[in-house]
VONUDREN-604862 format. One record per residue: x, y negated, z of N, C-alpha, C in turn. Coordinates in nm, 3 decimals. Layout:
BEGIN
<nu=X nv=Y nw=Z cau=X cav=Y caw=Z cu=X cv=Y cw=Z>
...
//
This chain:
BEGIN
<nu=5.440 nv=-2.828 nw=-3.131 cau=5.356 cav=-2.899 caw=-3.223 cu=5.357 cv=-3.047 cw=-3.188>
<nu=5.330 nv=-3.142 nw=-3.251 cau=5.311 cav=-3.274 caw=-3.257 cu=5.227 cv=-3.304 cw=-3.367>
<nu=5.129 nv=-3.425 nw=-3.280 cau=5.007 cav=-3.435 caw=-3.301 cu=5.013 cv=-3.621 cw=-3.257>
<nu=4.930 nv=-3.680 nw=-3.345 cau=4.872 cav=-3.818 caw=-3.290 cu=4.763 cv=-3.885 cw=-3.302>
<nu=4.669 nv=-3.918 nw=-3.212 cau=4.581 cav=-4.001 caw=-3.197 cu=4.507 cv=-4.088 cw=-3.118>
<nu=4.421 nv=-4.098 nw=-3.086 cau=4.372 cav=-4.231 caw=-2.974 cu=4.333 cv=-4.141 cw=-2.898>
<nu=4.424 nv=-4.213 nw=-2.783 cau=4.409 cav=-4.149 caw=-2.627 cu=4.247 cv=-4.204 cw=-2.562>
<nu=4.184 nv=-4.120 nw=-2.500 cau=4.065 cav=-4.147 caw=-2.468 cu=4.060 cv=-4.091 cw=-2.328>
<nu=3.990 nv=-4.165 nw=-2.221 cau=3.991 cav=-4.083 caw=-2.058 cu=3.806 cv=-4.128 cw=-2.061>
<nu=3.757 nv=-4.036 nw=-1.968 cau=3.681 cav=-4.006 caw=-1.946 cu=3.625 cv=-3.953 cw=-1.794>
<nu=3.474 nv=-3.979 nw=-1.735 cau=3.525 cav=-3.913 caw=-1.600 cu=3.500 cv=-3.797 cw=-1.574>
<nu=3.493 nv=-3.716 nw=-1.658 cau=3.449 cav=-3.541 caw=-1.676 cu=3.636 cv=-3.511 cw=-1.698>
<nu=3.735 nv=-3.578 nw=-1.706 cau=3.871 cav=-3.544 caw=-1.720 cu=3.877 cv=-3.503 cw=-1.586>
<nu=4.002 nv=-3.439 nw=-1.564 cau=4.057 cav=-3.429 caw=-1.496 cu=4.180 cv=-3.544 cw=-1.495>
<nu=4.249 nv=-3.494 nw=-1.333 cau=4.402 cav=-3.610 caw=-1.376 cu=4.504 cv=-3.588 cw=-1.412>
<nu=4.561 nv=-3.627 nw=-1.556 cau=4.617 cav=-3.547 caw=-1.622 cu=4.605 cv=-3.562 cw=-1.738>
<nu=4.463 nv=-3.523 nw=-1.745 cau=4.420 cav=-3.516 caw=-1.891 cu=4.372 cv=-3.617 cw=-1.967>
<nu=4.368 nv=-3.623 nw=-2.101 cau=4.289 cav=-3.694 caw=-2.202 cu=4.249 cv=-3.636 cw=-2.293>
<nu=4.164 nv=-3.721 nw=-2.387 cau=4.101 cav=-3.673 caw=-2.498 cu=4.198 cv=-3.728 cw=-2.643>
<nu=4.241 nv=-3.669 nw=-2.703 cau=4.288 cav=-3.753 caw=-2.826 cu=4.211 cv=-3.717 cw=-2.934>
<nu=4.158 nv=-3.843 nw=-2.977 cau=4.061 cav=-3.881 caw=-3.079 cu=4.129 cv=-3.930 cw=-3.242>
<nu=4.074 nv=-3.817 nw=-3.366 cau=4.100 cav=-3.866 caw=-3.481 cu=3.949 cv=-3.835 cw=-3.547>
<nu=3.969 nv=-3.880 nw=-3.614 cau=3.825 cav=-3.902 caw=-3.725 cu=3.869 cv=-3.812 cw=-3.894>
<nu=3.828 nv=-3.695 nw=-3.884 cau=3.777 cav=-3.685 caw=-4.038 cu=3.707 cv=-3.704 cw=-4.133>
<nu=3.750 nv=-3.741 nw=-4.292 cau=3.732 cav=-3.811 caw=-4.340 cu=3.680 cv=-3.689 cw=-4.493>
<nu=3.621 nv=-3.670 nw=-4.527 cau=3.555 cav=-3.596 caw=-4.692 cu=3.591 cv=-3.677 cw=-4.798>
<nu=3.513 nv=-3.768 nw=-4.814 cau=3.492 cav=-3.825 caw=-4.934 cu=3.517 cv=-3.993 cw=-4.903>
<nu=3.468 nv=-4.029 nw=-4.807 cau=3.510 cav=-4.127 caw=-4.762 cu=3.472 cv=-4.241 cw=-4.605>
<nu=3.514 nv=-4.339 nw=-4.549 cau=3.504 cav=-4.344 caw=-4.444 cu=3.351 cv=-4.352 cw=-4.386>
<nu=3.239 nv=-4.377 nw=-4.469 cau=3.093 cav=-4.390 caw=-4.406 cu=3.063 cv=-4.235 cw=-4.353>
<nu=3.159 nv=-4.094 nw=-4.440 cau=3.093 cav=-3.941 caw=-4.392 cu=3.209 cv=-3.902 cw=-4.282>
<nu=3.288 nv=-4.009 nw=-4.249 cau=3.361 cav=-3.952 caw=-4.099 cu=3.265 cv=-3.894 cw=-3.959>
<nu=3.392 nv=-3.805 nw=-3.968 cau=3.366 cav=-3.735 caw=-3.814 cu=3.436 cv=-3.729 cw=-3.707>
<nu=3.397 nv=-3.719 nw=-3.585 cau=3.526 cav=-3.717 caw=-3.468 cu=3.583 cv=-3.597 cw=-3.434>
<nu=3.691 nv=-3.620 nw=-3.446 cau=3.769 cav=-3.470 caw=-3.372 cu=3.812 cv=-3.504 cw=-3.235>
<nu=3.812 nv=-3.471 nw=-3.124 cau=3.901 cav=-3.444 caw=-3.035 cu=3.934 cv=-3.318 cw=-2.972>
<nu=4.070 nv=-3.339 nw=-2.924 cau=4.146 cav=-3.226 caw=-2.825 cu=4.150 cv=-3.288 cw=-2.706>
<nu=4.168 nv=-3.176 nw=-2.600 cau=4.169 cav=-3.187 caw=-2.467 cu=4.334 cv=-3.180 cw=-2.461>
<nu=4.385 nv=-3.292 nw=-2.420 cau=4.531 cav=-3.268 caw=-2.375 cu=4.591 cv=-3.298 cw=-2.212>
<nu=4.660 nv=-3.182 nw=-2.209 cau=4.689 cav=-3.208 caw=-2.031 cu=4.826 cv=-3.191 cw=-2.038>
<nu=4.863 nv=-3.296 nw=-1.961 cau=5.015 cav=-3.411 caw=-1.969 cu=5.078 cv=-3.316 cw=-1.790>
<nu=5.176 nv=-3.335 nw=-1.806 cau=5.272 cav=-3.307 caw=-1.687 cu=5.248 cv=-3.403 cw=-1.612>
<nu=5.179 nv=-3.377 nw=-1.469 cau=5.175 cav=-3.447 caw=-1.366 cu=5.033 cv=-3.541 cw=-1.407>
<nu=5.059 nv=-3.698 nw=-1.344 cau=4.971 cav=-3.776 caw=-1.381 cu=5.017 cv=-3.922 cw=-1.411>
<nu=5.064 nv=-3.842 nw=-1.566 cau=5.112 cav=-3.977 caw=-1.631 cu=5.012 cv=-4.108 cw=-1.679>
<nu=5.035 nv=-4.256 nw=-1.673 cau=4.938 cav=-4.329 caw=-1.721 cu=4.974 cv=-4.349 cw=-1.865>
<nu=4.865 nv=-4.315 nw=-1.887 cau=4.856 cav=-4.307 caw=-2.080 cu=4.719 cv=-4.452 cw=-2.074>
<nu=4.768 nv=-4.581 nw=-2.113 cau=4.611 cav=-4.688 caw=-2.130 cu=4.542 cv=-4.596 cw=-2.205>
<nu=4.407 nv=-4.644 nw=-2.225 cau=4.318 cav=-4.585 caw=-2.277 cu=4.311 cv=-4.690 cw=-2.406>
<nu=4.242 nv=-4.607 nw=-2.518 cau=4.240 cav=-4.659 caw=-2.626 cu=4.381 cv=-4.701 cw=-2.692>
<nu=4.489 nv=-4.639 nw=-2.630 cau=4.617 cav=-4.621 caw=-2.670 cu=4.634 cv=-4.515 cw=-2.798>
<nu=4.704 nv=-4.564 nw=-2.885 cau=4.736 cav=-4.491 caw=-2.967 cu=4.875 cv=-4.352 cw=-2.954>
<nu=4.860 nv=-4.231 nw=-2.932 cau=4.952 cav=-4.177 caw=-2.889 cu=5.041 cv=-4.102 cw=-2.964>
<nu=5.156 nv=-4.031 nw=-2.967 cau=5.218 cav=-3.915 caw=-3.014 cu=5.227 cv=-3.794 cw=-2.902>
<nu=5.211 nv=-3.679 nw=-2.929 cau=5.171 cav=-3.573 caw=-2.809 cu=5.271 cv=-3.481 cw=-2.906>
<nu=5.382 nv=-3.436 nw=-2.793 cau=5.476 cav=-3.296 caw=-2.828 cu=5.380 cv=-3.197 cw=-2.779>
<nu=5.388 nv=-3.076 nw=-2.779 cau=5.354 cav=-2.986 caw=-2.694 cu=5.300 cv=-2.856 cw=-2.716>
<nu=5.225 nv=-2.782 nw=-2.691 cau=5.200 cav=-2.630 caw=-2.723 cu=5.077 cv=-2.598 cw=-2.705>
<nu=5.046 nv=-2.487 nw=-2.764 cau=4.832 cav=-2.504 caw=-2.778 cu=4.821 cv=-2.389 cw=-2.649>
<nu=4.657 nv=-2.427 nw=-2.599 cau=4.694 cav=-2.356 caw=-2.456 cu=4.491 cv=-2.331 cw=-2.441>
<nu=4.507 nv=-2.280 nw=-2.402 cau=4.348 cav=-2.250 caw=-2.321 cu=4.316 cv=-2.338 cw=-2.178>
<nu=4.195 nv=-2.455 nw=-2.159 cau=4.164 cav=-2.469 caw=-2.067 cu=3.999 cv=-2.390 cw=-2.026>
<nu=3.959 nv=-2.345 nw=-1.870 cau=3.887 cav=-2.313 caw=-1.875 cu=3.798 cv=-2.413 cw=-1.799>
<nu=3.655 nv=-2.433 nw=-1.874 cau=3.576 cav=-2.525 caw=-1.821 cu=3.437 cv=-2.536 cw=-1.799>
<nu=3.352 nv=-2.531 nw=-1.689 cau=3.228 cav=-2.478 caw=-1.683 cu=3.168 cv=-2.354 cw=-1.769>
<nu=3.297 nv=-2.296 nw=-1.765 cau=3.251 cav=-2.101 caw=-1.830 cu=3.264 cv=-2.085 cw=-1.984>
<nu=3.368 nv=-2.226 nw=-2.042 cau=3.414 cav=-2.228 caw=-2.190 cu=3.522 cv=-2.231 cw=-2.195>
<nu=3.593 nv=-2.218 nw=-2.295 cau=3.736 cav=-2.187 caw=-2.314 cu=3.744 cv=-2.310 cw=-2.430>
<nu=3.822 nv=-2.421 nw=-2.384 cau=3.862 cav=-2.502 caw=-2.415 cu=4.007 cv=-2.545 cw=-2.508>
<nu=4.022 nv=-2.544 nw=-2.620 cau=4.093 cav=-2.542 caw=-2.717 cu=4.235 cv=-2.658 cw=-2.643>
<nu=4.353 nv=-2.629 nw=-2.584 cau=4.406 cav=-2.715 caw=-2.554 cu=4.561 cv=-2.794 cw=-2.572>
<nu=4.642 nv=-2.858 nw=-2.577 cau=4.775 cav=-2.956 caw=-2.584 cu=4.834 cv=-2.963 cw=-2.472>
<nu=4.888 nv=-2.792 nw=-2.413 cau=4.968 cav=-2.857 caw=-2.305 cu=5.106 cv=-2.939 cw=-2.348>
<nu=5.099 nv=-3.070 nw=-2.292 cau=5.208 cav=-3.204 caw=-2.310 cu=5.291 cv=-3.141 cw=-2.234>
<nu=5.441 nv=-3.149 nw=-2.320 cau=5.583 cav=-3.172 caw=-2.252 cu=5.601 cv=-3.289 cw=-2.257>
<nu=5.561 nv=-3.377 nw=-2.396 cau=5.612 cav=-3.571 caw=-2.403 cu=5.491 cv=-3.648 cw=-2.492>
<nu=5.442 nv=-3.710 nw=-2.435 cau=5.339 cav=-3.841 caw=-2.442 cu=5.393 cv=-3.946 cw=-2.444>
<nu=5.373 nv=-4.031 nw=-2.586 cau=5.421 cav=-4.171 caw=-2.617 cu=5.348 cv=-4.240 cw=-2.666>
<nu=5.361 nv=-4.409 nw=-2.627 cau=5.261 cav=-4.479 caw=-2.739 cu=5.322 cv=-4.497 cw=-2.822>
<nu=5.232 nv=-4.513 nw=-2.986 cau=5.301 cav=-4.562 caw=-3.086 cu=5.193 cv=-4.664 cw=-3.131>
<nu=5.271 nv=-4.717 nw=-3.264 cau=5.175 cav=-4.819 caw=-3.312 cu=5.021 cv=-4.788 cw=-3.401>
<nu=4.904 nv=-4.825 nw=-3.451 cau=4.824 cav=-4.745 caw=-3.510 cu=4.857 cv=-4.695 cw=-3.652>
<nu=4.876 nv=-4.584 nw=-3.682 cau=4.911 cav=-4.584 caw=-3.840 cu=4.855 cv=-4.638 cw=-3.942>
<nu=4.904 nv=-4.711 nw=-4.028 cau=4.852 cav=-4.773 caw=-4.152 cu=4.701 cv=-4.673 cw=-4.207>
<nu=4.683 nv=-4.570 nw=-4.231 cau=4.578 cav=-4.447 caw=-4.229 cu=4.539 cv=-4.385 cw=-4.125>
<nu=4.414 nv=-4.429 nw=-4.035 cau=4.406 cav=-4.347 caw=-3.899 cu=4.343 cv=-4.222 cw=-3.928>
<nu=4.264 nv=-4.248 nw=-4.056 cau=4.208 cav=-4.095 caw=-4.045 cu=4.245 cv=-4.038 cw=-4.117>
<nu=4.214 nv=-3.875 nw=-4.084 cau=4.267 cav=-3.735 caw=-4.145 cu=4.192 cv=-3.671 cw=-4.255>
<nu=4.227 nv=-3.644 nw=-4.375 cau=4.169 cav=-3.607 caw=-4.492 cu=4.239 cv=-3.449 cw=-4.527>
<nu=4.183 nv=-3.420 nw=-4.678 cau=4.245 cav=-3.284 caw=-4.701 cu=4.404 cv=-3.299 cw=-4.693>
<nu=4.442 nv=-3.424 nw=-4.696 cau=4.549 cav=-3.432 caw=-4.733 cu=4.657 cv=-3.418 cw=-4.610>
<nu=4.622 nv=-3.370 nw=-4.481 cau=4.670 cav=-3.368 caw=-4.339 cu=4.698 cv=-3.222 cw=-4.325>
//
């Protein structure tokens, strides 16, 4: 799968991991919402924060304080530029 959005770290991450952040969108941008995934990268790559990313990779289970965490294990993490449309509508 491949997936892109704003890389986000946090200190509840682990090292490794990030958050990638997109915003859904209904009707229009004032009823947006945030989406993120938990993605965990091979090793401990530096991804800047507030980087805009592209994420290859495969959906995976993390387990975390006794939840099962929806997850992106990364084979390849890249920056790209921000897309002309950052957020995700029906149309995604």
């Amino acid at each position: 799968m491949r997936v892109t959005g704003l890389a986000l770290r946090a200190d509840g991450l682990g090292a490794g991991e990030l958050a990638l952040l997109r915003y859904a969108i209904a009707h229009c941008v004032a009823d947006a919402r945030p989406l993120a995934l938990l993605v965990a990268t091979p090793g401990d790559r530096a991804v800047a924060a507030d980087q805009w990313v592209e994420v290859e990779g495969v959906l995976a289970i993390t387990e975390r304080d006794g939840s099962r965490l929806v997850t992106i294990a990364a084979e390849r993490v890249r920056p790209i530029p921000e897309p002309p449309n950052p957020y995700l509508s029906a149309g995604f």
